[in-house]
C-alpha positions as CSV (number, residue, x, y, z in Angstrom):
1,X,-24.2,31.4,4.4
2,X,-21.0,29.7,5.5
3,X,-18.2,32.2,6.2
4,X,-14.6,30.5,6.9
5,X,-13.5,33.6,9.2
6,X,-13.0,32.7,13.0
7,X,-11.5,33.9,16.3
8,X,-9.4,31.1,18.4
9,X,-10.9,30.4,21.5
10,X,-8.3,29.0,23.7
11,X,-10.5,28.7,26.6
12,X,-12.9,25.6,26.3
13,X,-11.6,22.8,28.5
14,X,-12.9,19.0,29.4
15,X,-12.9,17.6,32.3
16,X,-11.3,14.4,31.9
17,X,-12.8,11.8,33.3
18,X,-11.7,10.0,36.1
19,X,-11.5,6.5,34.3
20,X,-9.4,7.6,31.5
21,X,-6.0,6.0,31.8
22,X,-3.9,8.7,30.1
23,X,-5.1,11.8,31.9
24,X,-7.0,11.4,35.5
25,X,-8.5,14.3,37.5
26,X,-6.9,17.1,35.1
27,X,-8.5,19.9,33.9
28,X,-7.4,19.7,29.6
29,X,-7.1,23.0,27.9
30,X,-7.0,22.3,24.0
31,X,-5.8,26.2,23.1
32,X,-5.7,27.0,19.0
33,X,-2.3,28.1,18.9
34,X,-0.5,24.7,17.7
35,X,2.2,23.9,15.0
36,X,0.7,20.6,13.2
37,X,3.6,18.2,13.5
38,X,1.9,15.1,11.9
39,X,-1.5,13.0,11.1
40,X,-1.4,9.2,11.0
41,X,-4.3,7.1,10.8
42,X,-4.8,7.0,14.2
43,X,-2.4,10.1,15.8
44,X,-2.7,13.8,16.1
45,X,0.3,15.0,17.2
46,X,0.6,18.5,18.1
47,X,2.6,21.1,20.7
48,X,0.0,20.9,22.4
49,X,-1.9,18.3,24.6
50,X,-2.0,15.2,22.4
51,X,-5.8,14.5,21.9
52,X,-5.3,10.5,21.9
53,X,-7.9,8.6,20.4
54,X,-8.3,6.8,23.4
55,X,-9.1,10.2,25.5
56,X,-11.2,11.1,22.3
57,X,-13.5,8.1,22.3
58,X,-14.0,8.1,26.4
59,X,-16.1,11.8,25.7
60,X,-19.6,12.1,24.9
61,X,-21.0,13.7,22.0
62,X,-21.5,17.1,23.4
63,X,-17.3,17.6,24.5
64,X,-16.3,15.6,21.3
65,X,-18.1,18.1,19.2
66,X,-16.5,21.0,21.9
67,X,-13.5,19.4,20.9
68,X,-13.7,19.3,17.3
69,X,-14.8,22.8,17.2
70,X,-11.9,24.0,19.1
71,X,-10.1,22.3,16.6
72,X,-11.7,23.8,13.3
73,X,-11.1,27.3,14.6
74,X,-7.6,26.4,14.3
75,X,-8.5,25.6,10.6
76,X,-10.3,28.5,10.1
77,X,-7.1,30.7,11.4
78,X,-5.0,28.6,9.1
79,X,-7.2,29.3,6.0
80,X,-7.1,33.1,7.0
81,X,-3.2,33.3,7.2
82,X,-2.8,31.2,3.5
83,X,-1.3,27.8,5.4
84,X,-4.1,25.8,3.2
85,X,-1.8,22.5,4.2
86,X,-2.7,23.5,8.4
87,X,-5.8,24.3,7.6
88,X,-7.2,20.9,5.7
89,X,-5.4,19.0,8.4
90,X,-7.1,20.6,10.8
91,X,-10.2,20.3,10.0
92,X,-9.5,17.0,8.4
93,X,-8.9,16.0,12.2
94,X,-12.1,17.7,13.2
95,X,-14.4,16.5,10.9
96,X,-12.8,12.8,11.8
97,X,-13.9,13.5,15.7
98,X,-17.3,15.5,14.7
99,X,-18.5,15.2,11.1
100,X,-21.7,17.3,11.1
101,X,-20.0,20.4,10.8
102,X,-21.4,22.1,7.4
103,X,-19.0,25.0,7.6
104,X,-16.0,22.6,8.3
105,X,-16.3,20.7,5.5
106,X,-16.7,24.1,3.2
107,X,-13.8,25.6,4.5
108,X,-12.0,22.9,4.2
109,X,-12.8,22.2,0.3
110,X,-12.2,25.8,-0.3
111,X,-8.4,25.3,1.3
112,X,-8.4,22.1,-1.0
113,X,-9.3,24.8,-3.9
114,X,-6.6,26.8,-3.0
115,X,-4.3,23.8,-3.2
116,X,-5.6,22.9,-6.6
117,X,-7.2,19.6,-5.0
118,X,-10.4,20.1,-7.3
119,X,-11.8,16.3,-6.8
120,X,-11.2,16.5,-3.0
121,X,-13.0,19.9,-3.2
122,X,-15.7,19.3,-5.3
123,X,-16.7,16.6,-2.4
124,X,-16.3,18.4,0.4
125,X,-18.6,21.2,-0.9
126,X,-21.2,18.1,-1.8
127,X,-20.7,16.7,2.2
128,X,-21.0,20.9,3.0
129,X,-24.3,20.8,1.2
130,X,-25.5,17.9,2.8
131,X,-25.3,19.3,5.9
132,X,-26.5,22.6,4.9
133,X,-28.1,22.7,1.7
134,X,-29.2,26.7,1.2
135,X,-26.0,27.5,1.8
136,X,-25.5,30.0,-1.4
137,X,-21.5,30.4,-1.3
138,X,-21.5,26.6,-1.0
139,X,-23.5,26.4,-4.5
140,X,-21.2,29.3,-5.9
141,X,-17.7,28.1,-5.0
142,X,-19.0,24.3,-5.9
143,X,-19.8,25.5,-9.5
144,X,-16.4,27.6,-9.5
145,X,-14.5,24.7,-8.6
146,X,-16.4,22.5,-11.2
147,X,-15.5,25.3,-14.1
148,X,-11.8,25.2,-12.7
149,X,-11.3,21.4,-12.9
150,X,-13.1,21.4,-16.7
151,X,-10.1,24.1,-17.8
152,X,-8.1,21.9,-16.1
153,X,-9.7,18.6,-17.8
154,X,-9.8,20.5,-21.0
155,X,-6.8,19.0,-23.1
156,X,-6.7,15.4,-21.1
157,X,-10.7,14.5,-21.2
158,X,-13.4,16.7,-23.0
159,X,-16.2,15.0,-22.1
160,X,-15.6,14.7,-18.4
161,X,-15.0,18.3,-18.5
162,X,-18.0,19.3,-20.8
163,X,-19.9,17.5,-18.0
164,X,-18.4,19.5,-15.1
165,X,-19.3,22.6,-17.1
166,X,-23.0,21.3,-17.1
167,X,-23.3,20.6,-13.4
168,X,-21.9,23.9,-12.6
169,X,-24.6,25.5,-14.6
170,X,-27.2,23.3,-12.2
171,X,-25.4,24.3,-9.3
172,X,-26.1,28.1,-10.3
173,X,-29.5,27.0,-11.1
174,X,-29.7,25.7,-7.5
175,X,-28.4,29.2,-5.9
176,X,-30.8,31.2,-8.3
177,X,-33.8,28.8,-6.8
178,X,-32.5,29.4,-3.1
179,X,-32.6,32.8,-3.3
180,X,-36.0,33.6,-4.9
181,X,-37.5,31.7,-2.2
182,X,-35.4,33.1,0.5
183,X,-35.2,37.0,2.7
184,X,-32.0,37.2,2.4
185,X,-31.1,41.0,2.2
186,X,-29.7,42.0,-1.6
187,X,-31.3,38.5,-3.4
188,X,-32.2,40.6,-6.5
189,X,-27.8,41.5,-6.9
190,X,-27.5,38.4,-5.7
191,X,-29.4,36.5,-7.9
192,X,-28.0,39.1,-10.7
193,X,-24.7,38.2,-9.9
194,X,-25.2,34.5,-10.3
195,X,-26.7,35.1,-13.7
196,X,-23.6,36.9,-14.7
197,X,-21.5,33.9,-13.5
198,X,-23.7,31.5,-15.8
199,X,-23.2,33.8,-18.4
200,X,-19.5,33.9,-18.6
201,X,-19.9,29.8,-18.2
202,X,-22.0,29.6,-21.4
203,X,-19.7,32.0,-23.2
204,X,-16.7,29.8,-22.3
205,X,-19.0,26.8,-23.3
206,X,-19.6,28.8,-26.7
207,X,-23.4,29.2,-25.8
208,X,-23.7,32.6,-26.8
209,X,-27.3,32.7,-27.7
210,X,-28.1,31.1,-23.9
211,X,-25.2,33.4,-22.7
212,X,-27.6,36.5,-23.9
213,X,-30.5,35.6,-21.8
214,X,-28.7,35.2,-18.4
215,X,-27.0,39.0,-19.7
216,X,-30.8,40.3,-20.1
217,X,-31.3,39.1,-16.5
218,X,-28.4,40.6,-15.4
219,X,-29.8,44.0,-17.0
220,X,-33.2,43.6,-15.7
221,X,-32.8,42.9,-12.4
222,X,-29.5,45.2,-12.1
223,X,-31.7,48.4,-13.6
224,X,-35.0,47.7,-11.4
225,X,-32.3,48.7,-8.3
226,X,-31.1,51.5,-10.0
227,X,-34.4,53.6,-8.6
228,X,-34.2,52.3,-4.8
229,X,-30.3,52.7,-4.2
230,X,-29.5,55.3,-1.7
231,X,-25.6,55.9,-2.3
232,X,-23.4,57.2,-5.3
233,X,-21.4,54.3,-4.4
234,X,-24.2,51.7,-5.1
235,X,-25.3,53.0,-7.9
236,X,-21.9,53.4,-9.7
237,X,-21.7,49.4,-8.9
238,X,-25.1,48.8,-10.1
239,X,-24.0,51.2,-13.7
240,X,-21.1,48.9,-13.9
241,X,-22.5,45.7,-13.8
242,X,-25.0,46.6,-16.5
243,X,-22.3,48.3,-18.4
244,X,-20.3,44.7,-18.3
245,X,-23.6,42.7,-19.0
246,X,-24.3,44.9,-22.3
247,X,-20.5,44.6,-23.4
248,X,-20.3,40.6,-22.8
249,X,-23.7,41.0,-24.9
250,X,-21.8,43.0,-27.9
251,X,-19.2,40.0,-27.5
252,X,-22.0,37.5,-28.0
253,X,-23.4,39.1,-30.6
254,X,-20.0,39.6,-32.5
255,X,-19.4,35.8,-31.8
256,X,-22.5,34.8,-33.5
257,X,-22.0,37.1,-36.7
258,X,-21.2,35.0,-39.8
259,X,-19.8,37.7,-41.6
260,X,-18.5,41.4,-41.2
261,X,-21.4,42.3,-43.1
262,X,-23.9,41.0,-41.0
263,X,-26.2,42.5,-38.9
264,X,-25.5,41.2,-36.1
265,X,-22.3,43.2,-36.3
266,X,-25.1,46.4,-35.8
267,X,-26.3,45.3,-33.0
268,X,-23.1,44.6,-31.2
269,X,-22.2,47.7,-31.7
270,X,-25.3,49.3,-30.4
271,X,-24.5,47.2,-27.3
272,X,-20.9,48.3,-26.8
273,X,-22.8,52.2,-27.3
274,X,-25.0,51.1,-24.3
275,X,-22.3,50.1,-22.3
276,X,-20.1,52.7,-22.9
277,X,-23.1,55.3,-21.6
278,X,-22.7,53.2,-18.4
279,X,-19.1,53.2,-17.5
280,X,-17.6,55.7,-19.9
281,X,-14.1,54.7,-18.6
282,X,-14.3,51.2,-20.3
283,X,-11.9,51.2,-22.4
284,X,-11.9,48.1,-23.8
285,X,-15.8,48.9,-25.2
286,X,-14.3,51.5,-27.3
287,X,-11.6,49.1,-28.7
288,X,-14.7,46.7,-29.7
289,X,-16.9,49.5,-31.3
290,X,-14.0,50.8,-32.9
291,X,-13.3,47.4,-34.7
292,X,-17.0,47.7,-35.7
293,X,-17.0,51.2,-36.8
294,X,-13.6,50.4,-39.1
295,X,-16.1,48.6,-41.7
296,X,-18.6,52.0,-41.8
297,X,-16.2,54.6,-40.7
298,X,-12.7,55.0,-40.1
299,X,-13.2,58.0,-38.7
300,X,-15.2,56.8,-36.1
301,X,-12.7,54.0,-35.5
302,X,-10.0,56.4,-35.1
303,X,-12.1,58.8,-32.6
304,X,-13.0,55.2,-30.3
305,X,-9.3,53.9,-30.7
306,X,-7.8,57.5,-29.6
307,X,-10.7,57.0,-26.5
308,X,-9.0,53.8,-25.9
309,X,-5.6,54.6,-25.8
310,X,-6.2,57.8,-23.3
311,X,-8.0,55.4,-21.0
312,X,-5.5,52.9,-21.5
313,X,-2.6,53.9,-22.9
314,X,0.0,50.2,-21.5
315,X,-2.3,48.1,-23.7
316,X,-0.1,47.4,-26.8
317,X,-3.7,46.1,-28.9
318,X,-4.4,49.5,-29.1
319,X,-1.6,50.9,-30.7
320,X,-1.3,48.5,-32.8
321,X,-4.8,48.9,-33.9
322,X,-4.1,52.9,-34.3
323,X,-1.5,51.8,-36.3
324,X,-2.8,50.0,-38.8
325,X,-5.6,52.2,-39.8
326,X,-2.9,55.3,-39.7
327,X,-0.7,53.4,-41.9
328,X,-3.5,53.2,-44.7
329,X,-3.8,57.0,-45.2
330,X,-3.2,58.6,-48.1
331,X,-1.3,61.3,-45.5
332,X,2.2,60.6,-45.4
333,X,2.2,62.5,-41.4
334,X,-0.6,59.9,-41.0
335,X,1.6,57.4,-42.2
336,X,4.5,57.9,-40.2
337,X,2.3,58.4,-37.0
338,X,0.8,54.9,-37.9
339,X,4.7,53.6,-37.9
340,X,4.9,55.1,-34.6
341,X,2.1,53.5,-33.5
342,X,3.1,50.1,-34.4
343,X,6.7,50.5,-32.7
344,X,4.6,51.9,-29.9
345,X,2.6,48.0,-29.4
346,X,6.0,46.2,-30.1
347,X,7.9,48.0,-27.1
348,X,5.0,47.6,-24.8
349,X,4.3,44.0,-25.8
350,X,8.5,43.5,-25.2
């Protein structure tokens, strides 16, 4: 897997060679600690030795890829401290001296990613791939940048970004195949948490029903952990990523409903139920079964809603929803707690 987190090595050196015309019997120490003045076509240009193309072309293979290494970590030290600018020039430069470098060309598209460069990006990870292509976060931020440059796309050109949409959903694919053939340690989560990904890409898409299966995936492989994790910790992270899955489910399922009648509407509600026995803090799975349980019961509305608000009492949807329901009673306290409700929502929301 391709990490973009690096040291600077400032002690690999070349030893010129004697022919070279610009430096001659010199030991040259190309250090990471350089301010990026400028790039031209053919210039680097940087507070510290200059490495001409001349000098560059006069060293073999094994010190120009020295060289271009010494360089990336300066990228990689630039992506860490948030200069994406620094770091695609530097590694720009790299790759232009040494462009084998897998992990140079994904750090570099994930500083492009940053920048909102999604084309530039979304070929970099491709030359990353190339290079290395079972790289997993290579396949994961490829697909993420795909899914940002549709949003993007969205109002300008549908079909382009209904097509990046589709690739990103083969790029997961990809990951998903990777992994079940691979030893790397936590594929099942892994593989779980790529499914949830293609889930929330087929909900944007509006592919709820296809959107449900990559949930079950995410349940069945999250709940046969369950039994083998050792810590508290891991299994509270397991509980809530099955206590998301079966409330994106409830989502689906609400989604597909043709009417508030239908039973569909039963079964959404028996997956917020299931989600809220997982993370009993969710506070927005109460809101959703409350808006369920107001066609059947407004008592049981009123006793999710109240759950909502204590969990999260800043969200102004939940007031307002308390509100409305208190407002309908035939109580006149009930009434006037439903006006204080509402002006509740409108000074949060202002």
């Amino acid at each position: 897997m391709l990490k973009i987190a690096s040291g600077i090595n400032n002690n690999f050196r070349i030893q010129a060679p004697a022919s070279n015309p610009i430096v001659k019997n010199k030991a040259i120490s190309f250090g990471g600690n350089y301010e990026l003045k400028s790039i031209g076509e053919d210039t680097f240009v940087s507070t510290a030795v200059p490495a001409a193309k001349s000098f560059v072309d006069s060293l073999d293979d094994k010190e120009k890829k020295l060289l271009a290494q010494n360089i990336a970590r300066a990228g990689y030290s630039a992506f860490n401290d948030k200069n994406y600018k620094l770091c695609i020039a530097n590694l720009s430069k790299s790759l232009e001296i040494y462009p084998q470098n897998a992990r140079a060309y994904h750090a570099k598209a994930s500083a492009e990613r940053e920048e909102g460069m999604y084309e530039e990006a979304i070929e970099d990870y491709k030359k990353a791939l190339e290079l290395s292509p079972d790289s997993i976060n290579s396949l994961n931020l490829l697909a993420l940048t795909k899914t940002k440059y549709a949003k993007e796309l969205e109002s300008t050109d549908r079909p382009a970004a209904a097509m990046l949409r589709q690739e990103a959903l083969e790029d997961y694919d990809s990951a998903i195949n990777v992994l079940e053939t691979s030893q790397a340690q936590d594929k099942t989560r892994k593989i779980a948490d790529i499914h949830s990904k293609k889930a929330d890409l087929l909900m944007n898409m509006r592919e709820y029903e296809k959107a449900m299966q990559e949930l079950d995936s995410v349940i069945d492989l999250s709940t046969s952990e369950l039994d083998y994790e050792p810590s508290i910790s891991g299994i509270k992270k397991l509980e809530t990523k099955i206590g998301s899955a079966h409330h994106k489910k409830g989502v689906c399922l609400r989604k597909l409903a043709q009417s508030p009648y239908s039973s569909l509407n039963e079964k959404a509600r028996d997956e917020f139920s299931e989600a809220i026995k997982y993370v009993p803090t969710s506070a927005n799975s109460y809101y959703e079964r409350a808006k369920i349980n107001m066609r059947n019961s407004s008592e049981d509305a009123i006793d999710d809603i109240k759950k909502a608000i204590d969990l999260a009492p800043e969200r102004p949807a939940y007031w307002e929803f308390l509100g409305n329901i208190m407002s309908m009673s035939d109580d006149e306290t009930d009434r006037q707690f439903g006006v204080e409700c509402l002006a509740r929502a409108i000074a949060l929301r202002n």
